[in-house]
N, C-alpha and C positions, 0 to 999 in steps of 0.2 A: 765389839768393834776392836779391829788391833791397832796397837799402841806404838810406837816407836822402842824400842829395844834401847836402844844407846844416841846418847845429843850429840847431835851433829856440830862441831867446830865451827867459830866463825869464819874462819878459814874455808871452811866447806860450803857454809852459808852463800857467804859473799862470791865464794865462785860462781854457783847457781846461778846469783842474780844478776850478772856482771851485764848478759845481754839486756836486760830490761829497758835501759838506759838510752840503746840503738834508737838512731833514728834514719827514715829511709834516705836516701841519695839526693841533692838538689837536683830540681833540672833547669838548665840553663837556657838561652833563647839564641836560638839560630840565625847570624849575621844576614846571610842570604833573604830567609823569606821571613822571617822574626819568629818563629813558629817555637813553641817548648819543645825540648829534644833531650836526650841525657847524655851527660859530661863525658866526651871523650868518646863518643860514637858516631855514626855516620847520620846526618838529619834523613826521617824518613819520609817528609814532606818533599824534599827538593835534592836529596843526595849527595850535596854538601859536605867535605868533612874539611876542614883547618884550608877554608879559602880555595877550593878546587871539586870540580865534579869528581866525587869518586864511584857513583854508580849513578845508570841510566836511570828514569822513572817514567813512569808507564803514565802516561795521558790517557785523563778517564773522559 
């Protein structure tokens, strides 16, 4: 089995693991129809964005 050659720095370490930590995006609840939507985009229940129709939606 091969071995590591040369130790890695903590420096090096800690870069590596810097994402681990992430966690994904909240989402937030759409004034209009209360509906979970994500932050800062268009609701895709009712088309909604910051108190205004910003696109049509298709009636099923």
């Amino acid at each position: 089995m091969p071995n590591p050659k040369r130790r890695h720095s903590k420096t090096r370490t800690a870069k590596r693991r810097t994402g681990d930590a992430l966690s994904a995006a909240g989402l937030s609840e759409c004034p209009q129809c209360h509906e979970l939507k994500a932050p800062h985009r268009i609701c895709s229940n009712c088309g909604h964005y910051r108190g205004r129709q910003a696109r049509a939606v298709k009636e099923e």
